[in-house]
Each structure stands twice: as C-alpha cells, then as structure tokens.
C-alpha positions in Angstrom: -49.1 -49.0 -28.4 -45.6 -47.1 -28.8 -44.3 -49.1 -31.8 -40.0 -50.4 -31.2 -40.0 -49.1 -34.9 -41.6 -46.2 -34.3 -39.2 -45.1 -31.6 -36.5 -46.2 -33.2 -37.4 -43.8 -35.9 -37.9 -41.1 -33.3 -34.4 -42.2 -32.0 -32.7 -41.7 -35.8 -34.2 -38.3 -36.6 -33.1 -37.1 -33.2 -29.8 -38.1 -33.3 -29.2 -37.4 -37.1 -27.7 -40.8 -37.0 -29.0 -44.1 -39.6 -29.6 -47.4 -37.2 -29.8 -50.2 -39.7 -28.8 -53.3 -37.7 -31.1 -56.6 -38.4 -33.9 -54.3 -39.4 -35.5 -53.0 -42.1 -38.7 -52.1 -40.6 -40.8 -49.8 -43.8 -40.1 -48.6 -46.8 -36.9 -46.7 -46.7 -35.3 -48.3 -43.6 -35.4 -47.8 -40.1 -34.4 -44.1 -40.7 -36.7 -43.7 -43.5 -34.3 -42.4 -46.1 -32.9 -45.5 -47.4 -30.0 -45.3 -45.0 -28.0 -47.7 -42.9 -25.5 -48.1 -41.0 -24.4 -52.1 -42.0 -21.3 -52.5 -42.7 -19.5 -55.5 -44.6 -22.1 -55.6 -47.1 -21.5 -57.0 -50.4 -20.3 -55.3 -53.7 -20.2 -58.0 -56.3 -23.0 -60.5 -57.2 -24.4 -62.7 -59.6 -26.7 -65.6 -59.7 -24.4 -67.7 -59.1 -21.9 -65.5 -56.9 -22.4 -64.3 -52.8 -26.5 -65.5 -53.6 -27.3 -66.8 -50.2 -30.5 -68.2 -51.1 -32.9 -67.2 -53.7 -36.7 -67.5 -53.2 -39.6 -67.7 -56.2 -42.4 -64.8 -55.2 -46.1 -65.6 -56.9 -45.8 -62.5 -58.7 -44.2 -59.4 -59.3 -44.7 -55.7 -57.5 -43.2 -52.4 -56.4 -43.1 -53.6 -53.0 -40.0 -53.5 -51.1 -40.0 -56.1 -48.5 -40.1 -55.6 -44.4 -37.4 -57.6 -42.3 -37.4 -58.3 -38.4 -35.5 -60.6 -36.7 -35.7 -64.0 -38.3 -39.0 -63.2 -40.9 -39.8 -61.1 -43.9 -43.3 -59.8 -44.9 -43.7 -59.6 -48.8 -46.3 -58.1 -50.7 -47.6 -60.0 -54.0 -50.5 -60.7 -56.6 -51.4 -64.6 -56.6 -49.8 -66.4 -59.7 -51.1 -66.3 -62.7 -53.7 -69.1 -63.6 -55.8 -69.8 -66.3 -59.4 -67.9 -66.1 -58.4 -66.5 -63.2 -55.8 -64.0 -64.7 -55.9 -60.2 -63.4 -57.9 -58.0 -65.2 -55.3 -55.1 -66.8 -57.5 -51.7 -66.9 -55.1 -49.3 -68.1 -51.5 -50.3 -70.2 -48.4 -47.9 -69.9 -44.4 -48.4 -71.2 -45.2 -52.1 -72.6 -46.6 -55.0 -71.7 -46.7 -56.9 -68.3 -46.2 -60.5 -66.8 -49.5 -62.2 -66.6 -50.4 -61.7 -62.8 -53.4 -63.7 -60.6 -56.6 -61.7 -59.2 -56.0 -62.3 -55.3 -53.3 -60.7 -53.3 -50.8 -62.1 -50.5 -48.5 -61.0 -48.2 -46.1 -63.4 -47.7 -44.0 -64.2 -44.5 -40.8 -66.0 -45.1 -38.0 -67.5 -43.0 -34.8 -65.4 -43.4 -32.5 -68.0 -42.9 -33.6 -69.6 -46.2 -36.3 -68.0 -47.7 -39.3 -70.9 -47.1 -43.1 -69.8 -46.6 -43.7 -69.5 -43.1 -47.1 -68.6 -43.8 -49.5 -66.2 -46.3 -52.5 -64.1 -45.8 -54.8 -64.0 -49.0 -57.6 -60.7 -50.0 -59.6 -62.9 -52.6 -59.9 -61.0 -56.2 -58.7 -57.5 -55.0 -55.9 -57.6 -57.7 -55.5 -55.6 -61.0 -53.1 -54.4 -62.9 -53.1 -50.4 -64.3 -50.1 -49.1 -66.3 -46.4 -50.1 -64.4 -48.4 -51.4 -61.1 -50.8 -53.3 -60.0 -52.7 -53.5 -56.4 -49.7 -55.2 -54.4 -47.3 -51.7 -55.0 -47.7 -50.6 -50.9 -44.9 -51.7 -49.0 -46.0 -53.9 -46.0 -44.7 -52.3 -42.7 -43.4 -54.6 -39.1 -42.5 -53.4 -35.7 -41.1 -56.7 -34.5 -45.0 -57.7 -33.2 -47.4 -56.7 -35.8 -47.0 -56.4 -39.2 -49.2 -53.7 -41.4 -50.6 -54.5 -44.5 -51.7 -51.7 -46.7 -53.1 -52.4 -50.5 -53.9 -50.6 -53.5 -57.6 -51.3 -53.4 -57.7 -49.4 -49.5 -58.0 -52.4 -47.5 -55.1 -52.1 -44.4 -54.5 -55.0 -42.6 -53.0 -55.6 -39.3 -51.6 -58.7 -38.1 -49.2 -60.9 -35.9 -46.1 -61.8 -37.3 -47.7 -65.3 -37.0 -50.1 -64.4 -39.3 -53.4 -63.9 -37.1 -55.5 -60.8 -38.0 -55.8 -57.9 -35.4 -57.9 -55.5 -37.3 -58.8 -54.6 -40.7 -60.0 -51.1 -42.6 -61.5 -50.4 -45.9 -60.4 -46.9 -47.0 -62.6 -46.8 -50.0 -65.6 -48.0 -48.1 -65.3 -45.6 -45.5 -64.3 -42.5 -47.4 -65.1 -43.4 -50.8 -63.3 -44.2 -53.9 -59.6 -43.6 -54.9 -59.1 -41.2 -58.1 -55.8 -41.6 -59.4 -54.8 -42.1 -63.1 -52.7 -45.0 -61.9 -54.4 -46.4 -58.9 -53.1 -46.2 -55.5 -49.6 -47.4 -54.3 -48.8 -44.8 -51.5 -46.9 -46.9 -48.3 -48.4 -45.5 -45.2 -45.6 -44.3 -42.5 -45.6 -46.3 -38.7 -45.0 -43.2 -36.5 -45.4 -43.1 -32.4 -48.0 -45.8 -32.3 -49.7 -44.6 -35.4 -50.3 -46.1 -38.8 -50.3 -42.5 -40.9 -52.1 -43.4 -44.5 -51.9 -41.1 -47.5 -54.2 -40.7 -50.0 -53.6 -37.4 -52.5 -56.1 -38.1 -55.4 -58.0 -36.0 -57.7 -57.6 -37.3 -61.4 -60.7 -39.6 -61.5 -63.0 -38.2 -58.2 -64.2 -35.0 -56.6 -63.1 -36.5 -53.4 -60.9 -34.6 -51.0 -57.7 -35.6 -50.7 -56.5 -36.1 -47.5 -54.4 -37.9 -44.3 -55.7 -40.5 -42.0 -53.9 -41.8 -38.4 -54.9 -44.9 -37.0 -54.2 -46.4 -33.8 -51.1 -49.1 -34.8 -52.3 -51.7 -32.4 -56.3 -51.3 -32.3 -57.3 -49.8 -36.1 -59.2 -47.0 -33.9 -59.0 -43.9 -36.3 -56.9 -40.9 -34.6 -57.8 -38.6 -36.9 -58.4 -37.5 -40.4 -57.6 -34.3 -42.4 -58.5 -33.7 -45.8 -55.4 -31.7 -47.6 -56.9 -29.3 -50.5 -54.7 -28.5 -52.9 -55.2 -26.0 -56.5 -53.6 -29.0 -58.8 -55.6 -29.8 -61.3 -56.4 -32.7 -63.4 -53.8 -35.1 -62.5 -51.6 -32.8 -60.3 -53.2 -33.7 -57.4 -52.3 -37.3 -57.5 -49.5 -38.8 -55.7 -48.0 -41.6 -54.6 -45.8 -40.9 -51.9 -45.0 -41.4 -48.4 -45.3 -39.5 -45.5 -41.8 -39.0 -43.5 -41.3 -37.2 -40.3 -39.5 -34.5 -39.6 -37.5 -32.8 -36.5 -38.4 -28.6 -36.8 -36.9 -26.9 -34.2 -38.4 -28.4 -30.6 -41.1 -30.5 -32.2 -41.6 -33.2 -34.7 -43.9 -32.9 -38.5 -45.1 -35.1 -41.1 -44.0 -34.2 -44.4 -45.9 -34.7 -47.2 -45.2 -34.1 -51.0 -48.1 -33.9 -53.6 -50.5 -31.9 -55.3 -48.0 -29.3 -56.3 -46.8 -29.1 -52.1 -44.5 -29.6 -49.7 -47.5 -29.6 -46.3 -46.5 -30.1 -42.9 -48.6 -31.3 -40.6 -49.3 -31.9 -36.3 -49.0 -35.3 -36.0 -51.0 -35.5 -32.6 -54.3 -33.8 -34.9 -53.3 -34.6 -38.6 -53.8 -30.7 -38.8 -51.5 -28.6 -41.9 -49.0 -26.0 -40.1 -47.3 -24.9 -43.4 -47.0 -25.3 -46.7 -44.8 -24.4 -50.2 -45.1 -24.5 -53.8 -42.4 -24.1 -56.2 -42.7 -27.7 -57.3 -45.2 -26.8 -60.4 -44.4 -23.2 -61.6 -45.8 -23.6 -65.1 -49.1 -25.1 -63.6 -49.1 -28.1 -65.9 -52.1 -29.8 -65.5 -50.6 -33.6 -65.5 -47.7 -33.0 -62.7 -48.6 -35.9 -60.3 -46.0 -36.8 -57.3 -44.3 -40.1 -57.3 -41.2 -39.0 -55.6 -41.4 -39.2 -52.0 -39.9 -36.2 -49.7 -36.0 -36.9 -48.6 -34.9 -34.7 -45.9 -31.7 -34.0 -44.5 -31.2 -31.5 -41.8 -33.6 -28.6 -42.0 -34.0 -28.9 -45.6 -36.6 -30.9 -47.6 -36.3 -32.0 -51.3 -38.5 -33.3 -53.6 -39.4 -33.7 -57.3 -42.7 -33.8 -59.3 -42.5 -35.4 -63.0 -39.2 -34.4 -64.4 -38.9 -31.1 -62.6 -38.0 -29.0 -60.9 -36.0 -30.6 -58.3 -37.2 -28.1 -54.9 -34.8 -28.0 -51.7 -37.4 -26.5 -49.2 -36.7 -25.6 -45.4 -39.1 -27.1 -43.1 -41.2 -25.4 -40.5 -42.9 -21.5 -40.4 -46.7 -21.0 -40.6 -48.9 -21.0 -43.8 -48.1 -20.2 -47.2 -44.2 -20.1 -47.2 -43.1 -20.5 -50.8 -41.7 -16.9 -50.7 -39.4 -17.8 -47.4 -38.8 -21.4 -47.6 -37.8 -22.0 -51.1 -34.1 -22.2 -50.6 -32.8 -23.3 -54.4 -34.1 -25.3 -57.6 -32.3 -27.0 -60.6 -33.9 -28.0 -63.4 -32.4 -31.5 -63.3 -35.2 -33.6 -61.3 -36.1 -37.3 -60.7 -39.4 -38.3 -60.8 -39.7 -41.4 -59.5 -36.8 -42.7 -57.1 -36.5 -40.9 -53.8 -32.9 -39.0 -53.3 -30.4 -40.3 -50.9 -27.7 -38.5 -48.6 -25.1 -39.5 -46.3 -26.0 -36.0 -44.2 -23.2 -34.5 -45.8 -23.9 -34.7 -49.4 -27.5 -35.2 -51.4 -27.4 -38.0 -54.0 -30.2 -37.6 -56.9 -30.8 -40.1 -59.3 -33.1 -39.9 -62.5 -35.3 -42.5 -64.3 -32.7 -42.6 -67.4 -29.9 -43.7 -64.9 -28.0 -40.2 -64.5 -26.4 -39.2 -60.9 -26.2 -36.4 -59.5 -24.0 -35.2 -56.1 -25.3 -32.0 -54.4 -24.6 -29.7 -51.7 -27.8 -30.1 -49.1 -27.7 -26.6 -48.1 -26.8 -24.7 -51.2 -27.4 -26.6 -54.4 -24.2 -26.8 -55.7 -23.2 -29.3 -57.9 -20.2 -31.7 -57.0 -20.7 -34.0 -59.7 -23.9 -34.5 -61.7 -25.3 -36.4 -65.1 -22.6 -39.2 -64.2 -24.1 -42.1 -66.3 -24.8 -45.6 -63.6 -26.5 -47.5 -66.3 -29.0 -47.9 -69.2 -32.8 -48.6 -68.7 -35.6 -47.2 -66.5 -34.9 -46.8 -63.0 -38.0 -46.9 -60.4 -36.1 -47.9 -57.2 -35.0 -45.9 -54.8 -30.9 -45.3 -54.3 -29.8 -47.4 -51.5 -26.7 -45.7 -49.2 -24.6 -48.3 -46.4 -21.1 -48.7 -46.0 -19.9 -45.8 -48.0 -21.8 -46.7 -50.7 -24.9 -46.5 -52.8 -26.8 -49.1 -54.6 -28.8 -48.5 -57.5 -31.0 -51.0 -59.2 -32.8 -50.5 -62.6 -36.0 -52.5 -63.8 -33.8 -55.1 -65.8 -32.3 -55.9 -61.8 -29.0 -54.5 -62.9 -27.5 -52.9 -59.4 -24.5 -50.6 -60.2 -22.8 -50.1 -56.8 -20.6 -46.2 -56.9 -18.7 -44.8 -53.7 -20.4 -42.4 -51.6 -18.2 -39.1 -51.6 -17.6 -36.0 -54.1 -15.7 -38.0 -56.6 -17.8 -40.4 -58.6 -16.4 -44.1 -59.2 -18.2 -47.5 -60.0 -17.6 -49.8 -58.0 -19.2 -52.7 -59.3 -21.8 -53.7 -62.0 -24.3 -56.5 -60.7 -26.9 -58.1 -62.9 -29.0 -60.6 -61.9 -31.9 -62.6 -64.2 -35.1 -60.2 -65.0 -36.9 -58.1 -66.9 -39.2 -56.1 -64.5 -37.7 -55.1 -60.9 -39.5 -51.8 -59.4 -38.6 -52.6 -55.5 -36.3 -51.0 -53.7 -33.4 -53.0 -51.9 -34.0 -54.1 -48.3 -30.7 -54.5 -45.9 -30.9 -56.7 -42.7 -27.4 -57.2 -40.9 -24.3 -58.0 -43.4 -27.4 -58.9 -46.1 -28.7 -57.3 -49.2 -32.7 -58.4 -50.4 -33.4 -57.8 -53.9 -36.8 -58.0 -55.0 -37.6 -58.9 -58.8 -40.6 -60.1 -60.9 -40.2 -63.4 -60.0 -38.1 -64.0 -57.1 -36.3 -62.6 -53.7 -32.9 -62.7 -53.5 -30.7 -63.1 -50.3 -27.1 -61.1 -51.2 -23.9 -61.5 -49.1 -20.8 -62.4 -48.6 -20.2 -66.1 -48.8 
C-alpha cells in the first residue's frame, strides 16, 4: 500500500512547498516540520474566546493528535481509578497527575469533539519521569490509523476502529533500555511504517531501525545502528524524517551522538556525522528530532551544541559535512523554518532567528514566555505558535524582526503536545482536555 500521506509527504519534500489543508496526518504535519500552509488561523484565545469546542481526554500525554477529514486519533492513559492507578517507576521535575494502567487511542468527531470510538491495551501504562507509555504520536493516512506505544506494541487499524495487524517490538527484539522509556513516533513513509528505537542506557541491545509494511505489519527490513555513545548517549527519542539528497530520497535520524542517513528501500546507513557530542559526555541523550530545510540538517542533543549538517556523501563525514555550530541549543522542541529563515526555541522559552545556510544570527535569546517548554514551534500564516507546559501559547511574526503577537493562556498545568492544525483550526492538547481553536 502507497499511503495518500505518504505521497503527500513525497509531494512536499519535492516541491519544497508545506501542504497543510484539512490534514494533519503525524507528528509534525503533513510536511513533517511543523509547517502549514492554513491560512486565517486564529491569534487570540481564551477559554472562553474563539474555543470551538473543548473536549475532556482520560488523561494526559506528549502525544500530539492526528486529523483526517472529519475524525481525530488521540493517544491517552485510562483515567485514574482507585487500585487501578499507574505504577510511577522513575520521578523527574515534580510530581505528576494520577494516571490509569490501560492505554487508549481515542477517535473523536471533529465537528464537536464526541467519542466515536476507543481501542484499549489492558495494563500496558506507566508513568517514568515527564512521560508515561501513551508519549508516541498516533499516525492516519485517511484509511488506517497507526498506533505505536511506549511499551513496543504498534497497532494498526481502520479509522473505524477494527484491528488490521498488531507487533510487539519488545517481544520480538527484546527489551527497550532507555533511562526514560520509549516515546519515539515512528515516520509513515511510501507504504512503510519506519520505527525507531536508539537505546542503550538500561540494555546491551543494539540499537536499531525497523520498516514494516503500512497496510499488512509484514517486516521490510531491520537495521541495527551502532553508535560509540555511552551510558545514556545512546538513547533517543526522536523521529525519523525523510530527506531529498540530490536524485534520491534518505531517512534522517538523530541519536546516539549522530546525524545517520539511511536507504529507505533496505533500512541500510549511507552516511553519518558527529559533532553533536564533542566533549563525549556520557549522559547526552537525543530528544530533539532532526528539522531540515534545504540541504542542510539541524539538530540538538541536551543543551548543546546546536549542529547544521549537510545531508548526503558516504561514511564518516563529520570533517565535510559539518557546516556551522553555536553553542545556544534546544533540547527538547524540534526547530521550525519558513525555508527562508531557521526558528530555534529553547526549554527556558528563548527564541532564536537564524540564517539556514550560514548560522548567522538575525535575532536570538528574544524572551516568548516563562516556564518549560517541551512542544514543538508551530509555523502557518506568517506566524509561529509556541506553547509551554502551563498551555500558555505566545503567538510572534515569522520574519527577521521579532514581535508578539499575542499571549494565549488557557487552563493547565501540564501540556507537552504539540499543536495540531486542520483547515482554519488550531488543536491544543493539555493534561486534561482537547481544545478546538478558531475564529468564531
């Protein structure tokens, strides 16, 4: 099967253009950078101004939700209940809403947020430092909907909710070994569901990639990715983006101190560059996932450096590919760009405005708001979106010359997804509800 999404994909990185529309197929859009090209979108909200509908969620995640056509596929731990609470094995930056021990994906109407139906994995939830086990983001092409957990079970299933096929990635290729369990959302390319998993904290495993067949499970291939990180550095939890190199297309993946690229017909690495680790620190693992624009590739591991590396050549090409640093990194939301200029924000809520190609600065440590930021920047309509965990969005004009546009708070106190956009509509995910943004 030749996924619509997949080709639409195809279509974008061809073309160089963003095709948002009514979709917002995977994590990052259709174009996988967190691009579209919507227009009319909203700029001010509040919860009681431009809120379409709002919807209450079980639970909360880091999932970012998956829109086609009239539904939306969310990802979420069952509610809390009494005795049947989810175990928390690991506590990072504070404490956590009490969550339930089965997880859901959730398919809702989007003309007014009702349950059209749910699929339920009985007692695969748990919580570990600033996630739990529902943090993949749930992938559609329009037919099928993928369904990828932190415990390794992938899921594939109509948009009506009946099961296709099912895989157990621990089962088959043993257990997962990050510090902060898995939450890697796998990429839908050409007819293939392309799953990461970059471990190495808690296992001897191998790291490694694995393709399956979108519409059957069938496994296309698998390719372990080694990697000289040690102790946490090889852990990551990124996702895979393709990339146009010259006549043919790569997979880019970011982790374990490397940019790789890789065949996507065999899985197989072509190249790969360093420069993400040079002091060899021993706890550098990859959240960040790789945003490229052009030629050029940029990524961040913990709080830096920030790497723009050129994509393609043949083996080890840190010493050719490397094309500038700064010291100023991100660690955990993705960069944006417009194609024109590269948008970097940090966990403390500091932008920055680069020059793709050469690094240069056109604006940066321009203050969008106070907290932690875990989402990814959102870019449509000439502008960005930024969202920090208290669900505060500050909205600032895309261009060379920083100016707020708006500030946008909304009622929480834990929001780690990224925003959706389907037509002239914003989806905000928080802890306890989805949110349906536009203009009224």
């Amino acid at each position: 099967m030749k996924s619509l999404a997949a080709a639409l994909v195809l279509s974008t990185l061809l073309t160089g253009s963003a095709r948002g529309g009514d979709e917002w197929p995977q994590w990052r859009g259709p174009s996988l950078n967190g691009t579209s090209d919507s227009t009319d979108l909203p700029v001010k909200w509040s919860e009681t101004e431009n809120v379409r509908w709002k919807a209450k969620l079980p639970s909360w995640s880091g999932s970012t939700p998956a829109v086609w056509g009239d539904r939306i596929f969310v990802a979420s731990p069952s509610p809390a209940a009494e005795g049947a609470e989810a175990k928390n094995v690991k506590q990072m930056g504070g404490e956590r809403k009490k969550e339930g021990v089965d997880l859901l994906l959730l398919c809702l109407s989007k003309r007014d947020g009702s349950l059209l139906w749910q699929y339920k994995l009985a007692g695969a939830n748990y919580q570990i430092g600033k996630q739990n086990m529902s943090s993949p983001s749930p992938i559609t092409d329009g037919r099928l909907v993928w369904w990828s957990t932190g415990v390794g079970m992938i899921t594939a299933l109509t948009v009506e909710g009946k099961e296709v096929w099912q895989a157990d990635l621990q089962k088959t290729y043993g257990k997962f070994g990050l510090n902060w369990g898995y939450a890697s959302s796998p990429l839908l390319y050409e007819g293939m569901l392309i799953v990461p998993v970059l471990h190495g904290m808690t296992t001897k495993q191998p790291s490694y990639l694995v393709a399956f067949d979108a519409g059957t499970g069938k496994v296309v291939w698998r390719e372990e990715r080694p990697t000289d990180a040690q102790n946490e550095g090889p852990d990551a939890y990124t996702t895979p983006i393709p990339m146009k190199v010259g006549d043919h297309m790569e997979i880019i993946v970011v982790g374990g101190d490397y940019f790789t690229g890789h065949d996507p017909k065999t899985g197989k690495e072509i190249w790969r560059c360093g420069g993400l680790n040079p002091t060899g620190d021993k706890f550098y693992r990859a959240v960040c996932s790789p945003a490229i624009v052009g030629d050029m590739i940029f990524a961040c591991i913990k709080k830096g450096p920030f790497v723009a590396c050129r994509g393609g050549g043949k083996g080890l090409v840190t010493a050719t590919n490397v094309a500038w640093t700064m010291a100023k990194g991100c660690d955990v939301p993705t960069p944006v760009s417009d194609g024109k200029l590269l948008y970097v924000l940090n966990d403390g809520g500091l932008l920055g405005c680069y020059e793709p190609q050469t690094g240069k600065a056109i604006y940066e440590g321009q203050r969008v708001g106070k907290g932690t930021y875990d989402s990814s920047p959102l870019l449509a309509d000439g502008k960005i979106y930024l969202t920090n965990e208290k669900a505060h969005t500050t909205v600032v004009a895309a261009g060379p010359e920083f100016k707020v546009l708006s500030e946008n708070a909304l009622d929480d106190d834990y929001t780690l997804s990224s925003i959706a956009i389907s037509g002239k509509e914003l989806f905000i995910r928080t802890s306890s509800s989805l949110y349906c943004i536009g203009r009224k």
